[in-house]
N, C-alpha and C positions, 0 to 999 in steps of 0.2 A: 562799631559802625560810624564813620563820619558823617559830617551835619549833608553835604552832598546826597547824601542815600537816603537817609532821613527825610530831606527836602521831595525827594523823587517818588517814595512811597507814597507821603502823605498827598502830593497830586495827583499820584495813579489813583490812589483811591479815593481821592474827591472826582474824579473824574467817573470813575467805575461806580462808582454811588449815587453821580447824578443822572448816570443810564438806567444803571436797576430802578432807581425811584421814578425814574418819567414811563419804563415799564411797565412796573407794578401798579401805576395810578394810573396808567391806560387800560391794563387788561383786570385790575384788582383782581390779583391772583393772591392769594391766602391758603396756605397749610392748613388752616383749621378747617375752611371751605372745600376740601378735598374730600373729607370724611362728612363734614353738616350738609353739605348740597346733597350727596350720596344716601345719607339717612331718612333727612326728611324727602328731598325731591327725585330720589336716582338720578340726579345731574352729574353726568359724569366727565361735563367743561372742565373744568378745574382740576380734576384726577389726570383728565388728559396733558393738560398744561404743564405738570409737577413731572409727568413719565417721559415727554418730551425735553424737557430740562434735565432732568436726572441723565437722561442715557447718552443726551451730548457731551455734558459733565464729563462721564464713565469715559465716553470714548476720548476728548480732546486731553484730560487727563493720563489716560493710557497713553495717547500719543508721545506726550510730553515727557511720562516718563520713560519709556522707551526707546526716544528721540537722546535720552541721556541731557537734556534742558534743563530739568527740575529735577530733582532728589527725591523726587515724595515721598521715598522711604522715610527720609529725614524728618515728616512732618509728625507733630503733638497725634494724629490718629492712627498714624501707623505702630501699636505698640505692641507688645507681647503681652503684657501685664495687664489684665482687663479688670476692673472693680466693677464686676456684674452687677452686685446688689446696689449700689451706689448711680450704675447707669439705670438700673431698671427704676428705683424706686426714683431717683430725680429725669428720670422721663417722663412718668409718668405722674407725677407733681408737674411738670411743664406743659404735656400737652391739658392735662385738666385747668390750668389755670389758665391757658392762651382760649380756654371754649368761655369761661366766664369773663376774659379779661375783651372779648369781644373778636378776636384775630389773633393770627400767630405774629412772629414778632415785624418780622418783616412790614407785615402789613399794619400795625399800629401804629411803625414808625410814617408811614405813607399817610394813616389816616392824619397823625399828628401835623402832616405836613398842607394838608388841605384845609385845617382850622379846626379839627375835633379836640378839644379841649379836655374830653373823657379819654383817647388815646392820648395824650399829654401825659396825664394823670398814671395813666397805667406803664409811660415810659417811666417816670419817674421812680415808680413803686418796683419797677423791675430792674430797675437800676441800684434799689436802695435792697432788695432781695439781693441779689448778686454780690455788691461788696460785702450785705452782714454774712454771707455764706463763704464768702473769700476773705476775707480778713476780717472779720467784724463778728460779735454775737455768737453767728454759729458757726464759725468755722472750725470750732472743734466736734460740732457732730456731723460737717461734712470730710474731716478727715478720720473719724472715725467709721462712720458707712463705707470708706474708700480702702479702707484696712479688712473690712468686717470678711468679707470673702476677695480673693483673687483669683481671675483665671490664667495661668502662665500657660501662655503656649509657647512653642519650639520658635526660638531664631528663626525671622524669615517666613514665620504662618500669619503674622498679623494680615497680609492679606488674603480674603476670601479665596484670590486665582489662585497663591501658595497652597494653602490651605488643601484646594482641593487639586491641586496638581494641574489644574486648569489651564491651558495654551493662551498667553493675551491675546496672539495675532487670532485667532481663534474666537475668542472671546469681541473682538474689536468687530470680526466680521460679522456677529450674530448677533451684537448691538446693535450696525448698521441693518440689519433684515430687520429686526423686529420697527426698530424707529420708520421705516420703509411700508412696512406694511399696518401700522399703527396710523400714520398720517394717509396711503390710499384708504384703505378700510373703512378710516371714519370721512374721508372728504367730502364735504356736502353734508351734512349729518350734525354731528361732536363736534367732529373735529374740523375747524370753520380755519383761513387763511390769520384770520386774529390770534389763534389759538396756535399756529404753529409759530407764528411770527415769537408771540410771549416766551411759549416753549424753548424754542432755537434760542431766542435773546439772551434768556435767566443763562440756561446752560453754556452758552459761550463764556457770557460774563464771570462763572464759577473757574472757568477756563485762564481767561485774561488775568484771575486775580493769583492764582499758578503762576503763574508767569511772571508777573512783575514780583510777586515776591520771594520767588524761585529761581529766576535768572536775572531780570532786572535789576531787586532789587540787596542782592548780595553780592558781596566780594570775601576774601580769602582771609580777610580776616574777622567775618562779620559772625554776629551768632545769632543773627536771626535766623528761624524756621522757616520756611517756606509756607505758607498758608493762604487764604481764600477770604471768600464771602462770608462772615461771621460777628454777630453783633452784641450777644452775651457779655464776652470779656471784655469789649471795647467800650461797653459801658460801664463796665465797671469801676475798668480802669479811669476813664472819663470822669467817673464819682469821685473815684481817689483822688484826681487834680485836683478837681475844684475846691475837698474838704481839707485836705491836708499837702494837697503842692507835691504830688507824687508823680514824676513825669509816668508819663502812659509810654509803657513799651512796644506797644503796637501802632504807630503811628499810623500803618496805612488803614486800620481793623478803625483808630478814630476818625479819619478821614472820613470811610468809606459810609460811615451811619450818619456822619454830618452833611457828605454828600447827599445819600438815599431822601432827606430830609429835608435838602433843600432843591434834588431833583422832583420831589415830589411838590412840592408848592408849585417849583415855577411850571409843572405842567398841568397843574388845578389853576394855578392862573390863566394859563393861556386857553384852555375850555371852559372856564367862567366855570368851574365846579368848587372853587375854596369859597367857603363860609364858615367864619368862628358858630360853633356850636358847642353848646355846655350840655353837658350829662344830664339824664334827669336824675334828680333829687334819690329816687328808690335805686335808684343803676349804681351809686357811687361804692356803698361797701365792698358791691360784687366786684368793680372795676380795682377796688382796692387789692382784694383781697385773689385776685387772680392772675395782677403783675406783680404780688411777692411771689405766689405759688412759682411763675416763671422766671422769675430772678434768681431764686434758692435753688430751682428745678433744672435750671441751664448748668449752672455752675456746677453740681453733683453729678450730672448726666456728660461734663464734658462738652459741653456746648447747647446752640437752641436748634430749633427745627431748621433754620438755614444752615447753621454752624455743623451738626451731624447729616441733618437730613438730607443735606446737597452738595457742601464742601465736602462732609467726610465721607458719605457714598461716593463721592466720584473717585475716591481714593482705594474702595471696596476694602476699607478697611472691617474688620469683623467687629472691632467696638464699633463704628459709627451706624451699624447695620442691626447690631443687638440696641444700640441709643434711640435710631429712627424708628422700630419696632415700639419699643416703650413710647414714644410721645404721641404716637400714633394711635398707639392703645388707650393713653391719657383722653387724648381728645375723643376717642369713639366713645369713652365712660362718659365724658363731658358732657357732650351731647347728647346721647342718652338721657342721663341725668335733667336737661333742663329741659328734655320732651316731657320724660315722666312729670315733671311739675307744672308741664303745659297743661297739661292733658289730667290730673289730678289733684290741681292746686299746687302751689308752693313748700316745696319738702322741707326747706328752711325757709321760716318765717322772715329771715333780713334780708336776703334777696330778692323778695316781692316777684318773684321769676314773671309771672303772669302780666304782668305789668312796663318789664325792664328785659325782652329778649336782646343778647348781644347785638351789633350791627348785622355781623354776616349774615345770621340767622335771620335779622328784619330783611334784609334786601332777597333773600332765599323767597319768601315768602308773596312778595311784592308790595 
């Protein structure tokens, strides 16, 4: 790949980074708020927001590949070779640590960019998770989990529509119904013009990032994959520069989290919502201890809640579908878990839970 294509990623995805973060800091949408608003309050804002996203995803995706634009065959989620026990179990190590670490990733990087200083803390710690899981400490028991069982399907079932012999054009038109009648259904209600707006936005943008890195940003002799929205490996790699001078091969994947981070500030600036804020004191282990769980958790699962949950669905790939399941279920134990401690004191005493509920959870509450 010359410095030319190099140069064009990493502005697409500064660009695409500073959309998603002025988004996401508008409509603070969170993956982990999907499943906690639903728990504790049946709000089901935010579920709606993610299904809205997702099926635009599914569909501009379908397009593109279809369209013959993008290969997405060719992408890291389309594979044959599935290491089930390795997605399930660093799934769900991800979604549980994104319920203590306060948000899913997405959203801590947006908090970080507003002045929380406790999401600071938790980028870091899922940054320093992720490379000891990829090259560091443990990545011999994340290559051994990734051995431990394999599912091999047949050539050409990686996805879902193969799989089940499914029609896209088919499949594209019953996306469009159901998105159809998800947005009248709830109009006035749920589903509010804000909520469709977030919705449409995220999912284009999964779309956009297709695209520049699938037709934009290759040529004939390039061996980059075509990929998307995804902030896991981008951190990681981003750790590796800095500790030991390892260019980062995803240049647009670093961009795009540098973006998100600083499209987020500059639109907590411009609503007077940034304020540096420090953790309290009892929040900090959990904050710790929930950005390794998703740093370790991303990397073994094959990406984080954006990375499977939104880039690799729209791909309907069967791992990123068997990955969104597991962090999904993470987080539903999460949450659970820090009700029960609401509600019966503190199951572990270093958490002080009663004391230190994550953000989402406080603003859930009012």
């Amino acid at each position: 790949m010359d410095m030319d294509t190099n140069t064009l990623l990493a502005i697409s995805g500064m660009f695409i980074g500073l959309l998603l973060g002025i988004v996401v800091q508008r409509s603070r949408f969170c993956m982990t708020a999907v499943i906690s608003n639903w728990i504790l309050m049946r709000d089901t804002r935010q579920l709606h927001v993610y299904l809205i996203a997702v099926m635009v995803a599914m569909i501009g995706t379908l397009l593109l590949e279809q369209s013959g634009l993008v290969a997405i065959s060719d992408s890291a989620y389309r594979t044959e070779s599935i290491p089930w026990v390795s997605l399930v179990l660093g799934g769900c190590m991800f979604g549980l640590g994104a319920v203590f670490a306060g948000g899913c990733i997405g959203r801590i990087l947006v908090l970080t960019g507003e002045g929380n200083l406790g999401a600071l803390l938790a980028v870091l710690t899922i940054a320093l998770g992720a490379t000891a899981s990829y090259t560091g400490a443990l990545e011999s028991f994340r290559v051994w989990t990734h051995n431990l069982e394999v599912l091999q399907l047949n050539p050409g079932e990686s996805s879902i529509l193969n799989l089940l012999s499914i029609s896209s054009s088919l499949f594209v038109l019953t996306l469009f119904s159901m998105l159809a009648w998800l947005i009248v259904r709830g109009r006035g209600n749920t589903v509010t013009l804000a909520i469709v707006i977030a919705g449409l936005s995220i999912g284009a943008l999964v779309v956009a990032g297709w695209w520049v890195t699938g037709w934009m940003g290759t040529d004939e002799f390039s061996l980059q994959k075509p990929t998307s929205l995804t902030f896991a490996g981008p951190l990681a790699n981003s750790a590796l520069y800095l500790t030991n001078g390892s260019t980062p091969q995803n240049s647009f994947g670093v961009a795009l989290f540098l973006g998100l981070v600083i499209g987020s500030l500059l639109s907590a600036l411009l609503n007077r919502s940034f304020r540096l804020q420090a953790p309290e004191p009892s929040s900090i282990l959990r904050i710790l201890t929930g950005g390794f769980l998703m740093g370790v958790g991303a990397i073994m699962a094959g990406g984080c809640n954006i990375g499977q949950g939104l880039t690799g669905m729209s791909t309907l790939s069967v791992e990123s579908i068997l990955a969104a399941v597991a962090i999904f279920a993470g987080m539903y134990a999460g949450v659970k878990w820090l009700q029960y401690a609401e509600e019966h004191g503190s199951l572990w005493a270093f958490f002080h839970l009663h004391h230190s509920v994550p953000q989402d959870m406080r603003d859930l509450r009012g």
